[in-house]
C-alpha positions in Angstrom: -90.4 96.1 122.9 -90.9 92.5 125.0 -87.7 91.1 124.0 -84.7 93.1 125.3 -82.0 92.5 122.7 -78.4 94.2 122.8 -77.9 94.1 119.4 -73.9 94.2 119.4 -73.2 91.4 121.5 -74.8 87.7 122.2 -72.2 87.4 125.0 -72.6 87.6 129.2 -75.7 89.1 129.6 -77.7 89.7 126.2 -80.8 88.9 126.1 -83.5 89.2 129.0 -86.7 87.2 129.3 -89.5 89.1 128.7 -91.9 89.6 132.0 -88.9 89.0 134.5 -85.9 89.8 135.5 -83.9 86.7 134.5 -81.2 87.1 132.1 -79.8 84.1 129.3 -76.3 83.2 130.0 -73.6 83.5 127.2 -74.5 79.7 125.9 -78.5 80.3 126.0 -78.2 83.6 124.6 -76.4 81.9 121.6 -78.5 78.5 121.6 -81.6 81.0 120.8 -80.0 83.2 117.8 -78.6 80.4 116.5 -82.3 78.7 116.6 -83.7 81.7 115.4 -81.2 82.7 112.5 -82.8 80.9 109.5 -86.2 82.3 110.0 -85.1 85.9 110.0 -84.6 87.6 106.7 -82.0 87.5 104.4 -81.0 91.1 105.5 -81.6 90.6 109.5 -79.5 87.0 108.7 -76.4 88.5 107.2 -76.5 91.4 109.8 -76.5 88.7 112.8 -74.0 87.5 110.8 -71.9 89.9 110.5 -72.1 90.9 114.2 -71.2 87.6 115.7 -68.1 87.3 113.1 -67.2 90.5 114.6 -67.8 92.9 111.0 -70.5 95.3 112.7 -71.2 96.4 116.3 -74.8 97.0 115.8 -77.8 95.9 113.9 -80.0 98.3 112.1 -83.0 99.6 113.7 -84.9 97.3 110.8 -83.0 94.3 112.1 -83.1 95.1 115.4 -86.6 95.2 115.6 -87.3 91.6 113.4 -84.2 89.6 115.7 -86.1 90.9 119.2 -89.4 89.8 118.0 -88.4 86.2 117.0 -86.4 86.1 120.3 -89.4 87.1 122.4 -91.7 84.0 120.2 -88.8 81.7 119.9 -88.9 82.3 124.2 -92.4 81.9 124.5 -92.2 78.1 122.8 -89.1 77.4 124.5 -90.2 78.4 128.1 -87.5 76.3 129.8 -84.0 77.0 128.7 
């Protein structure tokens, strides 16, 4: 997968750009799920959710999978965070 996602945690160092080795600071890392969270399904929605309220550690594989592909095409239109 492109788009490394750790799925229990949108804080410090979360999400890495795919192709380098630059990593999203706490703020970006948020700015993109919070861009990206009402175009993921109503299940992958309430799971991101329920991690960043803190109610689950982890996403489902299911999830997992749908969040780090809209992360890697939200980052490909938004090249310059």
């Amino acid at each position: 997968m492109a788009a490394l996602f750790n799925p229990g945690t949108w804080q410090g160092t979360a999400i890495r750009i795919p192709g380098t080795k630059k990593t999203l600071s706490e703020k970006q890392s948020a700015q993109v799920v919070h861009a990206i969270l009402p175009a993921l399904s109503a299940n992958a929605s309430n799971q991101v959710r329920r991690v960043m309220d803190g109610e689950v550690e982890t996403l489902t594989y299911t999830a997992h999978v749908e969040v780090a592909s809209m992360i890697e095409g939200y980052l490909k239109r938004v090249p310059n965070l």
